[in-house]
DOMI-862301 format. One record per residue: residue in one letter; x, y negated, z negated of N, C-alpha, C, O in turn. Coordinates in steps of 0.05 Angstrom, whole numbers, padded with zeros to 5 digits, always signed. Each point is the difference from the previous one (the first is absolute). Example, Ala and Ser with C-alpha at 12.3 -4.5 7.8 and 13.67 -1.06 7.14 Angstrom:
<pts>
a+00264+00114-00156-00018-00024+00000+00018-00024+00000+00021+00000-00013 s-00028-00021+00027+00016-00024-00001-00015-00022-00014+00010-00022-00004 
</pts>
This chain:
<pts>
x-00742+00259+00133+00006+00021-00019+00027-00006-00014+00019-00009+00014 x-00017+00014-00042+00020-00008-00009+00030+00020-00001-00009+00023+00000 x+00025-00023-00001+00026+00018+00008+00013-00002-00034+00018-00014-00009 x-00036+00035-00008+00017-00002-00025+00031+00012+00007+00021-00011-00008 x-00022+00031+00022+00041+00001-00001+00014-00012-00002+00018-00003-00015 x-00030-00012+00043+00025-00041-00002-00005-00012-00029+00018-00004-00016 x-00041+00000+00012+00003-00014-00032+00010+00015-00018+00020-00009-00012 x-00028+00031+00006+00026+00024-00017+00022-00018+00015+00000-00023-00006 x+00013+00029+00019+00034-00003+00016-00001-00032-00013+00020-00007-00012 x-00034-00004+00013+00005-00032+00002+00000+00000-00032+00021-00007-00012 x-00041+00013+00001+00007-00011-00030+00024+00023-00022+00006-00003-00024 x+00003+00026+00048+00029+00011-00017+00019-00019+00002+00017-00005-00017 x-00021-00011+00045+00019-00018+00002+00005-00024-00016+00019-00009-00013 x-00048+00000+00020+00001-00026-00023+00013+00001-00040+00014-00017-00012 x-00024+00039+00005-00003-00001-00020+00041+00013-00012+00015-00009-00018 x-00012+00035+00040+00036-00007+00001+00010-00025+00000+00015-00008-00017 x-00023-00008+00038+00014-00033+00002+00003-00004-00031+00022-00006-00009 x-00042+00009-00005-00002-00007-00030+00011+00010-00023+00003-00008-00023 x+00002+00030+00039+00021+00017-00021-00021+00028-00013+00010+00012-00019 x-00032-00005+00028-00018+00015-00010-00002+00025+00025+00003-00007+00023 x-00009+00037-00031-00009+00012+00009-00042+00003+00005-00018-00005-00015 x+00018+00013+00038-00032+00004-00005+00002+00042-00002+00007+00021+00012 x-00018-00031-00031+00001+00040-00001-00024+00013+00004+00000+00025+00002 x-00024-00038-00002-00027-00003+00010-00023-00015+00003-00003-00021-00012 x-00020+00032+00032-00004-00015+00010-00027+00008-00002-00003+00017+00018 x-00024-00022-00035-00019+00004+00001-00032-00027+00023-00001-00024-00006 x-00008+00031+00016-00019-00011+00015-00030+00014+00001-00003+00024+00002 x-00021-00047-00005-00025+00008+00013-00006-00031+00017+00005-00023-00008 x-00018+00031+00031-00011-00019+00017-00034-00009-00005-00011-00021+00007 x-00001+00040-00020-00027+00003-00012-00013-00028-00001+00011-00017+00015 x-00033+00010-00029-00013-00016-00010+00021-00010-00025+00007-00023-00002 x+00002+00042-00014+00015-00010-00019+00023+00001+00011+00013+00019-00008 x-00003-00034+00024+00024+00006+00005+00027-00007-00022+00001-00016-00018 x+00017+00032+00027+00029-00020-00017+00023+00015+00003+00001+00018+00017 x+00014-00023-00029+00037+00015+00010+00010-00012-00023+00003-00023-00010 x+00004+00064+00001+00022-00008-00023+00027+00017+00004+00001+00025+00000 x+00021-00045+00003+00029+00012+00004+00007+00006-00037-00006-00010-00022 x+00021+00034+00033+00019+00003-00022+00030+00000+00001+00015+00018+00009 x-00009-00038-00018+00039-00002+00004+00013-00008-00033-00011-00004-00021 x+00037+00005+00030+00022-00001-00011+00020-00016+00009+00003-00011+00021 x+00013+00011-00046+00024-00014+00008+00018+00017+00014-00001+00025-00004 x+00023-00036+00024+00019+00014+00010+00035+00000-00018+00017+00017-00001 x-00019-00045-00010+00026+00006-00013-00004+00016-00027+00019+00013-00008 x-00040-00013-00004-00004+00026-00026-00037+00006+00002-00020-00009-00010 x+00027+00027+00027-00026+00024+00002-00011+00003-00032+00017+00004-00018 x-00039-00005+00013-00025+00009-00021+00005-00028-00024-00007+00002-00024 x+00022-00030+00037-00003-00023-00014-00016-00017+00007-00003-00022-00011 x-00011+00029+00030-00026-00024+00014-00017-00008-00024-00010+00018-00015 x+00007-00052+00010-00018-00002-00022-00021-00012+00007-00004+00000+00024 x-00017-00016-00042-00019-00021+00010+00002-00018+00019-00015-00004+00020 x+00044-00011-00031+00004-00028+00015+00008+00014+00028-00010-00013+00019 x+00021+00028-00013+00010+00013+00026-00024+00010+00013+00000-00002+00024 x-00025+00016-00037-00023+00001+00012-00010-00024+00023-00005+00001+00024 x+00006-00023-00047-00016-00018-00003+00013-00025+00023-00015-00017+00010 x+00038+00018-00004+00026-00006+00034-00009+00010+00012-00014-00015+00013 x+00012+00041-00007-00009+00025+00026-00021-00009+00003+00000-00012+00022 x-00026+00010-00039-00018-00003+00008-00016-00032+00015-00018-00003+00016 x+00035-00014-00032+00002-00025+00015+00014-00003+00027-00004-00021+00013 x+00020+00041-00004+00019+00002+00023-00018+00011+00017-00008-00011+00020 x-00002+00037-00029-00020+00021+00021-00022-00021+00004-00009-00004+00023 x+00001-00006-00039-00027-00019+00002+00000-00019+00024-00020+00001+00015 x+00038-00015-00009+00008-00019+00015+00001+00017+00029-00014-00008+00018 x+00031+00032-00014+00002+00018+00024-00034+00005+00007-00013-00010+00018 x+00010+00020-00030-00026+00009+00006-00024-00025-00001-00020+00008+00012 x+00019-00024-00018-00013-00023+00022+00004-00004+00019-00019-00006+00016 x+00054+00007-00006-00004-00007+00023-00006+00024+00021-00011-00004+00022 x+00018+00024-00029-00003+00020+00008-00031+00012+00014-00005+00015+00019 x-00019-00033-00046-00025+00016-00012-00007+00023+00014-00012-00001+00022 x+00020+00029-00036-00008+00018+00012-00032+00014-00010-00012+00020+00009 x+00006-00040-00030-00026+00011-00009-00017-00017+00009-00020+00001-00014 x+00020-00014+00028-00018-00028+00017-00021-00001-00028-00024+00003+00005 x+00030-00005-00025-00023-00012-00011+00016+00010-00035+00023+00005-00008 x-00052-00008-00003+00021-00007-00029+00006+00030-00012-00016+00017+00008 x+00042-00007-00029+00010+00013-00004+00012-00005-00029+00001-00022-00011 x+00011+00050-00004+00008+00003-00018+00033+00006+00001+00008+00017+00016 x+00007-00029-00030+00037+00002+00005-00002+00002-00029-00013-00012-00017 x+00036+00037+00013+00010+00012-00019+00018+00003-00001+00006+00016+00018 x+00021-00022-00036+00028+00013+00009+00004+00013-00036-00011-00006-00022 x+00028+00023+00029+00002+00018-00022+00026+00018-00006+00013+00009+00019 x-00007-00005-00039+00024+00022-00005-00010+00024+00010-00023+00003+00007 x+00045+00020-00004-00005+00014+00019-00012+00024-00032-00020+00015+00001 x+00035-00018-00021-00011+00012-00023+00013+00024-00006+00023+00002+00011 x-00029+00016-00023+00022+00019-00016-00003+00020+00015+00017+00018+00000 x-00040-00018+00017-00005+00023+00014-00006-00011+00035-00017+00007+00016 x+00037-00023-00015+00010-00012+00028+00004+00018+00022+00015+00019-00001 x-00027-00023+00019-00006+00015+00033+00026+00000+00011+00020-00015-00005 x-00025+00042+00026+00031+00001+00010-00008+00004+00025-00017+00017+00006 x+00028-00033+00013-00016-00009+00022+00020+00011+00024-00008+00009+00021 x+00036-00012-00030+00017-00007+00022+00020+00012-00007+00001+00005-00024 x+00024+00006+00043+00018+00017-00003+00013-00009-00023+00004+00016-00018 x+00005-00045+00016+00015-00015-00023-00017+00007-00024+00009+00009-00021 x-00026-00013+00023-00015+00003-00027+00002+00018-00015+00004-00001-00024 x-00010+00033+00045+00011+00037-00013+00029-00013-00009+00001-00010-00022 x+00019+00009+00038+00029-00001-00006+00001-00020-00024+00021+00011-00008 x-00024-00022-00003-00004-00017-00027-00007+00016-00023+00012-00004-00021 x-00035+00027+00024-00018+00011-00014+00018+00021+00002-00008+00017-00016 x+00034-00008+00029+00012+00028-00005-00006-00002-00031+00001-00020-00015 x-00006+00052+00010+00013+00013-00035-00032-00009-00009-00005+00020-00013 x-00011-00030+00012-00017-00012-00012-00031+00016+00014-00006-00001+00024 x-00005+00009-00038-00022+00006-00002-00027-00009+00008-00016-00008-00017 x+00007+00009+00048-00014-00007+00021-00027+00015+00005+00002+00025-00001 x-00023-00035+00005-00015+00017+00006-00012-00007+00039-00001-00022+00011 x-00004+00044-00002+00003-00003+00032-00034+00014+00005-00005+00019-00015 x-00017-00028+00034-00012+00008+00021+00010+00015+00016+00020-00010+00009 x-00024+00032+00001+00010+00007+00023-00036+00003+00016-00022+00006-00009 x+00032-00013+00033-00035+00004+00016+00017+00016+00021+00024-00002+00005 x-00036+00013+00001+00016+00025+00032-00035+00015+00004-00022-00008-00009 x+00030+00034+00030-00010+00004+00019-00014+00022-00014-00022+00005+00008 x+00031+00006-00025-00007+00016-00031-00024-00012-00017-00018+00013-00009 x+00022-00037+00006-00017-00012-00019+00019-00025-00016+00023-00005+00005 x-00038-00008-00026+00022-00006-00027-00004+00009-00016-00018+00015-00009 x+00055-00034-00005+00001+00016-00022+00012-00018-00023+00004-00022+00010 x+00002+00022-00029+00012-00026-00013+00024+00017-00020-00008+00017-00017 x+00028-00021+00020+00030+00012-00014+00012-00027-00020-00002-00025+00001 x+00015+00048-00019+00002-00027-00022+00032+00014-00011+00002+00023-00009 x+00024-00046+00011+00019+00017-00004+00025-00013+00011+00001-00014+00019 x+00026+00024-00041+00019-00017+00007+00013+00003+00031+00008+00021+00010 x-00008-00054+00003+00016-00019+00030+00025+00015-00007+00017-00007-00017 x-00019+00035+00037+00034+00005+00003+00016+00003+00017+00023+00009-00003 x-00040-00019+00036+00012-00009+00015-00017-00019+00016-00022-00001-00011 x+00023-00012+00030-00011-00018+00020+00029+00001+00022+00023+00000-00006 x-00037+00001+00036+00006+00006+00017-00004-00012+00028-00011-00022-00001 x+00015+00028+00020-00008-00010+00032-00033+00017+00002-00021-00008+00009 x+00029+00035-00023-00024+00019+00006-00027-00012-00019-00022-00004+00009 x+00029+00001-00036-00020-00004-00020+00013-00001-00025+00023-00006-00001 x-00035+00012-00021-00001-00003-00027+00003+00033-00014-00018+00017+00006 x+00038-00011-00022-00016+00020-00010+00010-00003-00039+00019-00012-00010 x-00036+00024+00000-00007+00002-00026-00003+00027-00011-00011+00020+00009 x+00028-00027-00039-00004+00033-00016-00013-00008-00015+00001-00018-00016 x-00023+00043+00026-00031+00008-00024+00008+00018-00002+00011+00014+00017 x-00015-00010-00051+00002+00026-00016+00015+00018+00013-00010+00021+00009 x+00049-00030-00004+00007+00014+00008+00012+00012+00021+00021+00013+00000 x-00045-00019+00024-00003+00011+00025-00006-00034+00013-00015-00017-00009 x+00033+00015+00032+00010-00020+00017-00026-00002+00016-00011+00021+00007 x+00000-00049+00001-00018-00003+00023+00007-00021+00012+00003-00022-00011 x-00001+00031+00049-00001-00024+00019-00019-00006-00002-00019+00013-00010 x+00017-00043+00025-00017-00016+00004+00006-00017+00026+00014-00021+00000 x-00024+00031+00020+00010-00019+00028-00006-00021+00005-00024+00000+00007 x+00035-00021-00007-00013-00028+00001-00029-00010+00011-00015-00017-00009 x+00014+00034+00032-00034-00004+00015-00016+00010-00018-00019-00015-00003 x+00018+00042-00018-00016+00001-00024-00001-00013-00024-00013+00006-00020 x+00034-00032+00025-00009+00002-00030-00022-00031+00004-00002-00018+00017 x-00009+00024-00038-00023-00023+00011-00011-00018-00025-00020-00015+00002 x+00033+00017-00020+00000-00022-00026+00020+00017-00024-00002+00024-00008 x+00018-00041+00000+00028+00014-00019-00002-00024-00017-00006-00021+00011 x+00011+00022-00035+00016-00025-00025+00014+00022-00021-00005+00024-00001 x+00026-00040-00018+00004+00008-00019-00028+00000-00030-00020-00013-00006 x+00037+00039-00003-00022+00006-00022+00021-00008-00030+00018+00012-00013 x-00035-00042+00010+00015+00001-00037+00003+00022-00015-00017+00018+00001 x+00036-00017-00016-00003+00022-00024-00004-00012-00033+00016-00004-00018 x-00044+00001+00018-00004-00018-00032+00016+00011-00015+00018-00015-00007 x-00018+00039-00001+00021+00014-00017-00030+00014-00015-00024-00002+00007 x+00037+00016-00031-00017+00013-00017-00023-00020-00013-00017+00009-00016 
</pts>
């Protein structure tokens, strides 16, 4: 059985050595299998281009042979994280302060999906002003968050 955490853990690592964030991390094991990361650069966040794709993915490529966690053949994707980039990790909210996020919350209630300016992040969670009126968000609820572009008019 394969242990994606360690490979998560291993290819944050690898791909820091490189100077790149992994900011996500998409997988299917299926018939079609494949894995597509989405990262960035670490010395200027939202400059990742082709040719920097196109490193990562020659780098991840190599790991993951030796690694083969899909014992058989697969699809590798590496990719910008995009305008509407996932927020995965405490660093990631704290980046996104002031900026306009949209959050999952799943709890014991149900879900719900809140859309609204990062005006704090915390030990406890996240919270955000919608229309006004302040909402926590405790880290164990939130269960998929990215920023939301603003095309403009």
């Amino acid at each position: 059985m394969t242990d994606w955490s360690e490979i998560e853990r291993e290819l944050e690592e690898l791909l820091a050595e490189a100077g790149y964030e992994l900011v996500d991390l998409q997988r299917s094991t299926g018939r079609s299998a494949y894995l597509t990361l989405f990262a960035d650069r670490l010395d200027e966040p939202g400059t990742i281009g082709v040719e920097d794709c196109a490193t990562l993915s020659r780098l991840v490529g190599r790991y993951l042979d030796q690694v083969d966690p899909f014992r058989g053949a697969y699809r590798l994707q590496v990719s910008s994280p995009g305008v509407d980039r996932p927020l995965r990790t405490r660093p990631h909210f704290e980046r996104a302060m002031g900026q306009v996020v949209r959050v999952r919350r799943e709890s014991a209630a149900g879900a719900r999906t809140f859309q609204g300016r990062l005006v704090a992040v915390d030990e406890a969670g996240v919270r955000l002003e919608v229309e006004g009126a302040e909402e926590a968000i405790a880290w164990p609820e939130v269960a998929r968050a990215n920023l939301v572009y603003d095309w403009g008019e």
